[in-house]
C-alpha positions as CSV (number, residue, x, y, z in Angstrom):
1,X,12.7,20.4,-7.3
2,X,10.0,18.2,-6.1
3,X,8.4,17.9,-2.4
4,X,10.0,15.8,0.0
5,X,7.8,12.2,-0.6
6,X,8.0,9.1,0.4
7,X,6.2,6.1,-1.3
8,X,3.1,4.9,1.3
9,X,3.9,1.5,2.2
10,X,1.9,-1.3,0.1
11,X,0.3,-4.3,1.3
12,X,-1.4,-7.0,-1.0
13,X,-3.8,-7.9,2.1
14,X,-3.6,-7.8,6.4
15,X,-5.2,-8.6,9.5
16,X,-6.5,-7.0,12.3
17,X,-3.6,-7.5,14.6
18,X,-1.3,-6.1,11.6
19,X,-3.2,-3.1,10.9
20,X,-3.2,-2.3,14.7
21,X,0.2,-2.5,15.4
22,X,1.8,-1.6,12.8
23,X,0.1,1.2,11.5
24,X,-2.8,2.7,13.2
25,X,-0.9,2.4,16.4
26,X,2.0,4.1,14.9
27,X,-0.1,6.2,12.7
28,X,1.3,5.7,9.5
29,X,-0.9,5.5,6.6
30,X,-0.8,1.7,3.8
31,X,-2.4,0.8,1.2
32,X,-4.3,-2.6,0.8
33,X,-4.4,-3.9,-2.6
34,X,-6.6,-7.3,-2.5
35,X,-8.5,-6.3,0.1
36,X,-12.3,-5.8,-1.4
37,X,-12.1,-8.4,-3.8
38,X,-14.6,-10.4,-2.8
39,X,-17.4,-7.2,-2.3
40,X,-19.6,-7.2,-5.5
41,X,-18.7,-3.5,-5.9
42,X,-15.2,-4.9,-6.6
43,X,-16.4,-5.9,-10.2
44,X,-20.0,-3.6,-10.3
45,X,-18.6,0.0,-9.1
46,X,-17.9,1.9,-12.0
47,X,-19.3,5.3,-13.2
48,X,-21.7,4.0,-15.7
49,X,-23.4,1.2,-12.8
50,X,-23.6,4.8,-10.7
51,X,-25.2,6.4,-13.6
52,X,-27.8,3.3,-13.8
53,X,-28.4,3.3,-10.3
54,X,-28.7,6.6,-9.3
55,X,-28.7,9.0,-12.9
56,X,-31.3,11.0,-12.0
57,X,-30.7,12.2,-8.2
58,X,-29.3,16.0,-8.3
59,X,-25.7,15.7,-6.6
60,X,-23.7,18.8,-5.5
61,X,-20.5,19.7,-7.3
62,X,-17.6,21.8,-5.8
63,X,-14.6,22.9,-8.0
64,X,-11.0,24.6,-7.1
65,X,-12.3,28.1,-6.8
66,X,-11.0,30.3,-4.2
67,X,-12.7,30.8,-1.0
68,X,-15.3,33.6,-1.3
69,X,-16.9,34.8,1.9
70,X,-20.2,34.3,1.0
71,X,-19.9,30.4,0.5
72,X,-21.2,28.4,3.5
73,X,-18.8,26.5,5.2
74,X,-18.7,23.3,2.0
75,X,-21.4,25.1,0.6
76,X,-21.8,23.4,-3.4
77,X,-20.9,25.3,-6.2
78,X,-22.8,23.8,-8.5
79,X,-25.8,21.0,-8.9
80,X,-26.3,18.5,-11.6
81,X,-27.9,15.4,-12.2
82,X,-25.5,12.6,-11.8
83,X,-26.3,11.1,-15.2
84,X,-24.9,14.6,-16.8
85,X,-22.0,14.8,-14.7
86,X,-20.9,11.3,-15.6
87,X,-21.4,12.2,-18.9
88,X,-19.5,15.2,-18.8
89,X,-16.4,13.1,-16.3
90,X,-16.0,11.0,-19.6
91,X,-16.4,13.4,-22.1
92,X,-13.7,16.0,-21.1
93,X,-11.7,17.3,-18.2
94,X,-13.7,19.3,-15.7
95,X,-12.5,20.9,-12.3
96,X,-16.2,19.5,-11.0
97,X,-16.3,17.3,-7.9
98,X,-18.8,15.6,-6.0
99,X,-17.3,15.6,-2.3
100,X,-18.6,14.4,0.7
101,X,-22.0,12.8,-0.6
102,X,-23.3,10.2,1.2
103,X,-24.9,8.5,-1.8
104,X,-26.3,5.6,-0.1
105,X,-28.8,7.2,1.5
106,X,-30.2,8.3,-1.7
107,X,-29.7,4.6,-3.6
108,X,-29.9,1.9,-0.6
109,X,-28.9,-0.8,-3.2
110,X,-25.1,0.6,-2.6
111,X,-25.4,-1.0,0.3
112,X,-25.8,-4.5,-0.7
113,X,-22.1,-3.8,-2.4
114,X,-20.2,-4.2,0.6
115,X,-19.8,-5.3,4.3
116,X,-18.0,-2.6,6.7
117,X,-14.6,-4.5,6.8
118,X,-13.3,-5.3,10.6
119,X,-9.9,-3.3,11.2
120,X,-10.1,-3.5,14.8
121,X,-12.0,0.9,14.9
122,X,-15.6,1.6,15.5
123,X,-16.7,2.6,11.9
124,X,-19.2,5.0,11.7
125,X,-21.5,3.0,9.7
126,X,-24.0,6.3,8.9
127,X,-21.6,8.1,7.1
128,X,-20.0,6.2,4.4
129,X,-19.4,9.3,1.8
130,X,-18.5,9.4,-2.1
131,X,-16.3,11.4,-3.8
132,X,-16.4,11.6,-7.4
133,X,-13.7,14.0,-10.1
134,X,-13.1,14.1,-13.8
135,X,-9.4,13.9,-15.4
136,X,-6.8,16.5,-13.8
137,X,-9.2,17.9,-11.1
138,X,-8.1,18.3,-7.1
139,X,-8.9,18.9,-3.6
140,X,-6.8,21.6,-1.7
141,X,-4.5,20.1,0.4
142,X,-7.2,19.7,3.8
143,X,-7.5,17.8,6.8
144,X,-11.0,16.4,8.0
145,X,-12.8,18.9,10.5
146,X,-13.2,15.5,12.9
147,X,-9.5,14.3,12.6
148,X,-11.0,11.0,11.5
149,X,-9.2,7.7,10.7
150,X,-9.9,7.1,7.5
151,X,-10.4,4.4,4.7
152,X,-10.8,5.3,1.3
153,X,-11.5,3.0,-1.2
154,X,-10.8,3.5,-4.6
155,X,-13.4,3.0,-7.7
156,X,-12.6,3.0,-11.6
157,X,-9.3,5.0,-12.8
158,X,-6.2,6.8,-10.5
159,X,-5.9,8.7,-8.1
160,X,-2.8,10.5,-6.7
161,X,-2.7,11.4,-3.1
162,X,-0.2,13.2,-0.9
163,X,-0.5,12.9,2.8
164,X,1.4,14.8,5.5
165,X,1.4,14.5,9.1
166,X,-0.1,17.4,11.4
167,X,3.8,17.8,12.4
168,X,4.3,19.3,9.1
169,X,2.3,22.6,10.2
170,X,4.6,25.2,10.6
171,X,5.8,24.5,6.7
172,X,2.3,23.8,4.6
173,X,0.9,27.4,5.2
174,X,-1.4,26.2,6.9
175,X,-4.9,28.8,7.1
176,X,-5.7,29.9,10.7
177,X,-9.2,29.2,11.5
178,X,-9.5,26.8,8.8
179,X,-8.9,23.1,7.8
180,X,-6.9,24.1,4.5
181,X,-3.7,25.6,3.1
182,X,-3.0,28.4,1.1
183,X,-5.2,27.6,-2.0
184,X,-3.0,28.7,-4.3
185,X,-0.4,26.3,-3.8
186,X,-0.2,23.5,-6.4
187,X,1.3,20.3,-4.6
188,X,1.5,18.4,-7.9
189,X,4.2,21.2,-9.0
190,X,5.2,23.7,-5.8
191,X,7.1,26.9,-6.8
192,X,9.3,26.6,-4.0
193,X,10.3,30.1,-4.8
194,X,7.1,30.8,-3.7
195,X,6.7,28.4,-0.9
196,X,9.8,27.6,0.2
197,X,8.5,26.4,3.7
198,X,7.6,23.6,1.6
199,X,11.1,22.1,0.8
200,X,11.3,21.5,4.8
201,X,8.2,19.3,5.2
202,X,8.1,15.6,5.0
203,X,5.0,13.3,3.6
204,X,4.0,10.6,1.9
205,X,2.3,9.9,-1.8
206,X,0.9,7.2,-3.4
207,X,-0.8,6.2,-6.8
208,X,-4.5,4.5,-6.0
209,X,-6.4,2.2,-8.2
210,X,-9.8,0.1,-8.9
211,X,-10.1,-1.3,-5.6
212,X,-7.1,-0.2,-3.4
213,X,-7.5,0.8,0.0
214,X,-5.8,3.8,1.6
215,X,-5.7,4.3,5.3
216,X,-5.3,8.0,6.4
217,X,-4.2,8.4,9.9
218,X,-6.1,10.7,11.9
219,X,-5.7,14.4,11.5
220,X,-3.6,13.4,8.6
221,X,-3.5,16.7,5.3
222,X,-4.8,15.0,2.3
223,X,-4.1,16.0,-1.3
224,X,-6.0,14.2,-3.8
225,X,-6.0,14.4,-7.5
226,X,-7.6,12.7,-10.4
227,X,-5.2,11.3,-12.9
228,X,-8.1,9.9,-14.4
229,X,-11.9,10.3,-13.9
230,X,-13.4,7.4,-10.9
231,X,-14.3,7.7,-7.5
232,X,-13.9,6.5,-3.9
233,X,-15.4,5.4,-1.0
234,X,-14.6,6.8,2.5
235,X,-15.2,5.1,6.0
236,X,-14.2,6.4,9.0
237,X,-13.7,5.6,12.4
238,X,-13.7,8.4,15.3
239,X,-10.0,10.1,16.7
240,X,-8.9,7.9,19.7
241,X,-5.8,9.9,20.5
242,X,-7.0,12.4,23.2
243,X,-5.1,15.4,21.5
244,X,-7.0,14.8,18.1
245,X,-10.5,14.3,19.7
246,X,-10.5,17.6,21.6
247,X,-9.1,19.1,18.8
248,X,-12.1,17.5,16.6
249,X,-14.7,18.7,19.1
250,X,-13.2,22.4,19.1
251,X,-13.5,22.2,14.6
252,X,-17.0,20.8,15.1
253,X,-18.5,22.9,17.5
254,X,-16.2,26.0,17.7
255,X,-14.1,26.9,14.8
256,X,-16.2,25.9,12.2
257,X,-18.9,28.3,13.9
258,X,-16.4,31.0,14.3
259,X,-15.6,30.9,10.8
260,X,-19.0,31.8,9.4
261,X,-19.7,34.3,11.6
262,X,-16.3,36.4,11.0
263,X,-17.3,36.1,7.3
264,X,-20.6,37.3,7.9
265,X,-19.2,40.2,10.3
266,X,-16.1,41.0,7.9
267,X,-16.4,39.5,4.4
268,X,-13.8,39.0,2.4
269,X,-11.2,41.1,4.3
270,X,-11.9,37.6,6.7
271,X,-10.4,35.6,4.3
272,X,-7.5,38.0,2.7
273,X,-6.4,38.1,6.7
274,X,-6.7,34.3,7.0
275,X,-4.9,33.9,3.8
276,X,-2.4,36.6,5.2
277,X,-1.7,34.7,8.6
278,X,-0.7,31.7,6.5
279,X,2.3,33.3,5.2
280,X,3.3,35.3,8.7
281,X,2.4,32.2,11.0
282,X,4.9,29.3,8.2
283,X,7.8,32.6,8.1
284,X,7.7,32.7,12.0
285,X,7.9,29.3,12.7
């Protein structure tokens, strides 16, 4: 039995006025296919022009462990220069990630790459962030702590991703306190014995390649995983819905906050309740 997915509508290109109405206001996520074409990162982005570029900068690397109580809140697991790590994303398959690095402050030339693209949003132009993975690695199923809009870019190989609107709460298991599911639920292949919640909630999915666009609606859960090893691009505009802005300032200034001090004060019996709620909170609904 598989989750209840539909395909993410597909564009080969769109304007302004298109996006607006027919997707941001609505909030339903796309990808563009021709969009970037003309960027020079269109034809230069690729792991080994990031290993030229920047192969000697230390990046952090996170993997699928569980939550411990003593990691910071997206505290690295691990650090490597990015030469080895490219080396190693090509070599074999690793469960190593490089998330939320925002790799053109450490090589400026990145920036000569690309223009920040005009979808009718405020982009945040400070924060464009790379994410790199090697073959068969994953992100839980998360949401952004800001309830961003999103637009991911897509570098070098493919990338599956499974999207589902905050409506879809009460059945993903969601983790109080938290921006994540249950961790140990694999949404490339749910045990719905396990889950069943998970036969009642309705997404999307999509298959992304070398220079495909995906818009993620704000506050939208985001699976993503490798199929082969690459990396993407995300830019991001603030939430304009009231709802999701408040919400955002309460994650940035409040929950997140929370969080680390209840694992400081408790430890891990923190997370085991957290991870407890989730299952209660998805039977009660």
């Amino acid at each position: 039995m598989l989750l209840n997915l539909q395909d993410i509508p597909r564009v080969k290109t769109i304007t302004k006025s298109e996006f607006l109405n027919q997707y941001f206001k609505p909030q339903k996520p796309v990808v563009i296919e021709r969009f970037i074409d003309n960027w020079p990162a269109y034809s230069n982005w690729s792991l080994d022009y990031m290993k030229a570029l920047g192969g000697n900068i230390i990046v952090p690397l996170y993997d699928d462990r569980p939550v411990n109580y003593k990691d910071g809140f997206n505290e690295p697991h691990a650090k490597m220069k990015l030469s080895d790590y490219i080396d190693l994303l090509k070599r074999e398959p690793t469960k190593y990630r490089i998330f939320l690095w925002n790799a053109l402050k450490e090589i400026p030339q990145l920036q000569n790459d690309f223009t920040f693209p005009d979808f009718g949003l405020r982009l945040i132009k400070s924060l464009p962030l790379l994410f790199f993975g090697g073959r068969e690695s994953y992100t839980f199923m998360h949401y952004d702590i800001d309830l961003a809009n999103i637009f991911h870019f897509h570098f070098e190989g493919v990338k599956k991703c499974i999207l589902f609107d905050q409506k879809q709460n009460d059945f993903l298991y969601k983790i109080p306190h938290s921006l994540i599911t249950r961790e140990d639920i694999d949404f490339n292949n749910p045990d719905f014995k396990k889950w069943p919640a998970l036969q009642h909630a309705k997404g999307w999915e999509c298959q992304l390649k070398h220079g495909e666009v995906l818009y993620i609606p704000e506050g939208y859960w985001h699976y993503m995983r490798y199929e082969t090893p690459g990396f993407s691009m995300s830019l991001r505009a603030i939430a304009r819905h009231p709802k999701n802005l408040s919400k955002a300032i309460y994650n940035i200034l409040i929950m997140r906050n929370l969080d680390n001090v209840m694992r400081r004060l408790k430890g891990q019996k923190w997370i085991d309740w957290k991870n407890n709620q989730a299952i209660i909170r998805t039977r009660n609904s």
